[in-house]
VOBA-413241 format. One line per 10 residues: number of its first residue (from 0); their letters; for each residue x, y, z of N, C-alpha, C, O. Coordinates in steps of 0.1 Angstrom, whole numbers, plus 5000, padded with zeros to 4 digits. Example, Ala and Ser with C-alpha at 12.3 -4.5 7.8 and 13.67 -1.06 7.14 Angstrom:
BEGIN
0	as	5132 4943 5078 5123 4955 5078 5132 4967 5078 5142 4967 5085 ~ 5128 4978 5071 5137 4989 5071 5129 5000 5079 5134 5011 5080
***
This chain:
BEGIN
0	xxxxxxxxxx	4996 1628 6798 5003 1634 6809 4997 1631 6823 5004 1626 6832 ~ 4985 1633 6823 4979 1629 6839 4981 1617 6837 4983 1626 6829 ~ 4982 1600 6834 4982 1593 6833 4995 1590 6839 4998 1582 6848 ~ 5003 1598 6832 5024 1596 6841 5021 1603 6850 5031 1600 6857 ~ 5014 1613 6858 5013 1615 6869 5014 1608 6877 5023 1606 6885 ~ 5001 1602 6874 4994 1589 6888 4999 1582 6887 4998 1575 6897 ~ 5012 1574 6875 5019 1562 6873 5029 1568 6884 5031 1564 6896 ~ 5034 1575 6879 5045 1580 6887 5045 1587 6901 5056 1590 6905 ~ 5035 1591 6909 5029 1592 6920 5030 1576 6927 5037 1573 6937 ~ 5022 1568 6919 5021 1555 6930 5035 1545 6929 5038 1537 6937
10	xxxxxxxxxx	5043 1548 6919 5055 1542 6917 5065 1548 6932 5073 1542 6938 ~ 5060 1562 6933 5076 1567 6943 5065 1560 6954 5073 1560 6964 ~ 5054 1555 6960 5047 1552 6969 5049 1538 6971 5046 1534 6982 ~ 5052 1530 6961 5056 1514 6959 5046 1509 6959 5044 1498 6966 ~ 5035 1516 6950 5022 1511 6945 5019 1505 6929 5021 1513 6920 ~ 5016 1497 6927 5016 1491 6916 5004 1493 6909 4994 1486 6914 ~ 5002 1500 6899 4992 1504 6891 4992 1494 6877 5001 1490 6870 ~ 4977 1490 6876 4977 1478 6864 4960 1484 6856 4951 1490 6862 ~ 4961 1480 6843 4942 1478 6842 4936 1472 6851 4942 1463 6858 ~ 4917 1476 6852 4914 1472 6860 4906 1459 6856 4903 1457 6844
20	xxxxxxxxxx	4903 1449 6869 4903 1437 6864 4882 1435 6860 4878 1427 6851 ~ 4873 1443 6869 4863 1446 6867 4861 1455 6859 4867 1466 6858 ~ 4849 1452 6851 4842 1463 6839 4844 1476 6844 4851 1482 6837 ~ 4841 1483 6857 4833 1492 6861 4846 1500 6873 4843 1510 6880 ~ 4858 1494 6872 4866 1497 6873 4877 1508 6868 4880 1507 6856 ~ 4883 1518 6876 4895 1530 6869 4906 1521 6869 4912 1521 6858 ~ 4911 1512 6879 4922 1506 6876 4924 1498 6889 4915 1500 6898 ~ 4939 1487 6892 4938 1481 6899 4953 1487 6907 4964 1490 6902 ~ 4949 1486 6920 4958 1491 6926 4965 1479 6937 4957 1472 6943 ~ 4979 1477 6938 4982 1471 6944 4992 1472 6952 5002 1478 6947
30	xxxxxxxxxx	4996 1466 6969 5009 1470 6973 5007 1457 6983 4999 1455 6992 ~ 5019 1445 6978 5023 1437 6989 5009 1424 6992 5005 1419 7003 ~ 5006 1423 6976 4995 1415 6972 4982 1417 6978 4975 1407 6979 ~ 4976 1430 6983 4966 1435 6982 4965 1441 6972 4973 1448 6967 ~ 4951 1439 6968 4950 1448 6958 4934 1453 6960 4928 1445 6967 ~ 4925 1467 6954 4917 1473 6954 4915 1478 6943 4925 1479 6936 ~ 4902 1483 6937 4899 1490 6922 4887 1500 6928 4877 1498 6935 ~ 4892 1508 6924 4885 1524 6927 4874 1523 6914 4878 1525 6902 ~ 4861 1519 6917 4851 1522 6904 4844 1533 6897 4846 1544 6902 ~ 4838 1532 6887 4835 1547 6881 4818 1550 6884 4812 1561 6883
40	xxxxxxxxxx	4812 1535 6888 4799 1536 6890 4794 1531 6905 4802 1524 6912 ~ 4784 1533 6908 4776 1529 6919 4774 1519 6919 4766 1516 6911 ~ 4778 1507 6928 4772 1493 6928 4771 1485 6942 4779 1489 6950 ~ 4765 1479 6944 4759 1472 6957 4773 1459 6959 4776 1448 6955 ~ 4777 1465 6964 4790 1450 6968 4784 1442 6970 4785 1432 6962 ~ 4774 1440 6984 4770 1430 6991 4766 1422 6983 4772 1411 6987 ~ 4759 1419 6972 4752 1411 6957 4766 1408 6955 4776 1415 6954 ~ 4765 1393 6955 4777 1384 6947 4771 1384 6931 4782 1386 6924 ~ 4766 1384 6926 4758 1383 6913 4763 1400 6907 4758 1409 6913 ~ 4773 1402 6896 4775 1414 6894 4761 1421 6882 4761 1432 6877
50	xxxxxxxxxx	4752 1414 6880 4745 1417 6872 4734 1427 6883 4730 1439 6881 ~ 4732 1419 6896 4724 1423 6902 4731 1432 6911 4722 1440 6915 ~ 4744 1436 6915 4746 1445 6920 4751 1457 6912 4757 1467 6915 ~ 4745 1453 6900 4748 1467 6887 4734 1474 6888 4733 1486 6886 ~ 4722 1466 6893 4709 1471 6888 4704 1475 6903 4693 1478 6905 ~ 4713 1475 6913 4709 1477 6924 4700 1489 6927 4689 1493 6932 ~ 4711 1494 6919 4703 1514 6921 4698 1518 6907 4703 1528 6902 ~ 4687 1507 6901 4681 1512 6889 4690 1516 6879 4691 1527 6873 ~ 4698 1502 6878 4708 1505 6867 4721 1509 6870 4723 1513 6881 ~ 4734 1510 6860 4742 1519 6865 4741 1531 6863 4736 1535 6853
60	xxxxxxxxxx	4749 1542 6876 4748 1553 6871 4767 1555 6875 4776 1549 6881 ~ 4764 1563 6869 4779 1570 6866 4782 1580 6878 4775 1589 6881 ~ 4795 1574 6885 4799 1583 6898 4801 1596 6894 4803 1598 6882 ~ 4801 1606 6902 4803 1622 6903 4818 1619 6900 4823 1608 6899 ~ 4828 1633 6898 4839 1630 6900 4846 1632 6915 4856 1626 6918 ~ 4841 1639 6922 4837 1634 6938 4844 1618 6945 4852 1614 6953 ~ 4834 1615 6936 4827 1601 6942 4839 1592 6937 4841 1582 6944 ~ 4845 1593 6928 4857 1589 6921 4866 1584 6927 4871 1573 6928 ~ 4872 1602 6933 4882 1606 6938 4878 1596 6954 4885 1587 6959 ~ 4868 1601 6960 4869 1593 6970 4870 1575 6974 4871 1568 6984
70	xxxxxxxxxx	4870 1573 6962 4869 1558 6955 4886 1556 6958 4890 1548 6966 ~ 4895 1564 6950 4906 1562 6949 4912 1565 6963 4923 1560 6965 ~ 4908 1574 6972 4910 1579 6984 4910 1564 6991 4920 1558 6996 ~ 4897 1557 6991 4893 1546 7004 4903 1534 6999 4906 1527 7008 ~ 4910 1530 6985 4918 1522 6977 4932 1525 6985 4939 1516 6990 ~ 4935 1540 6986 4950 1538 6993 4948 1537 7004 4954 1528 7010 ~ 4941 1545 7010 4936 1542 7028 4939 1529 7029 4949 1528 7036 ~ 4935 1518 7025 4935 1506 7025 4948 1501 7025 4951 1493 7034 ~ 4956 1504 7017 4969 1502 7011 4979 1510 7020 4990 1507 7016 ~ 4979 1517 7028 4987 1527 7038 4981 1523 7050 4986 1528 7060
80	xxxxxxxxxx	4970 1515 7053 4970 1513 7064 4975 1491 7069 4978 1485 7079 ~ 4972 1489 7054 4987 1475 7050 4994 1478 7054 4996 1474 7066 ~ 5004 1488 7045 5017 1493 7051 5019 1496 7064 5029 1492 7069 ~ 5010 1503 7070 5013 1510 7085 5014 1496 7091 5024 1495 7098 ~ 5008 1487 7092 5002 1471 7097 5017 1460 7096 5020 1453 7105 ~ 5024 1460 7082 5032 1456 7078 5047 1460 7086 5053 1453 7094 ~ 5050 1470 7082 5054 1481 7097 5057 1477 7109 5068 1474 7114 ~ 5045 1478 7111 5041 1472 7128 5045 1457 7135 5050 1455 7146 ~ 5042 1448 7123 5049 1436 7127 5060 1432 7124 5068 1440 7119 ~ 5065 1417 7127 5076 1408 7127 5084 1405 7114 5096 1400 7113
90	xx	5074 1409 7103 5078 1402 7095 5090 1405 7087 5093 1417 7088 ~ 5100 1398 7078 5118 1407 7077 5113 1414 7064 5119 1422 7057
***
């Protein structure tokens, strides 16, 4: 059931919900060939090397559900401020 929620939540939003393409990933979100993945663990972006940005913080640790949710928060931020951007310009 929560699963058709969020399906159906990002569907009336014209957001495209897929598996996610990284291990460490809840899923992939996408709108207008951006796309973002809200993670479930702590990891150092900046490290191109995903081994070393897994061990950044002494291993993985597992996000709060907090930390989650704000994960998926900063994913559509991203994706609604596309849109707002997309919007704004020229294009048909």
């Amino acid at each position: 059931m929560t699963r058709n929620l969020l399906t159906d939540t990002l569907k009336s939003a014209v957001i495209t919900g897929s598996p996610p393409v990284r291990p460490r990933a809840v899923a992939t979100l996408e709108w207008d060939g951006l796309r973002c993945e809200p993670l479930l663990c702590s990891v150092e972006e900046e490290l191109p090397d995903p081994l070393d940005a897994a061990a950044a913080y002494d291993g993985l640790q597992l996000s709060s559900f907090d930390e989650v949710m704000a994960g998926y928060e900063a994913c559509l931020e991203q994706l609604h401020q596309r849109r707002r951007n997309y919007q704004g310009s020229d294009r048909p």
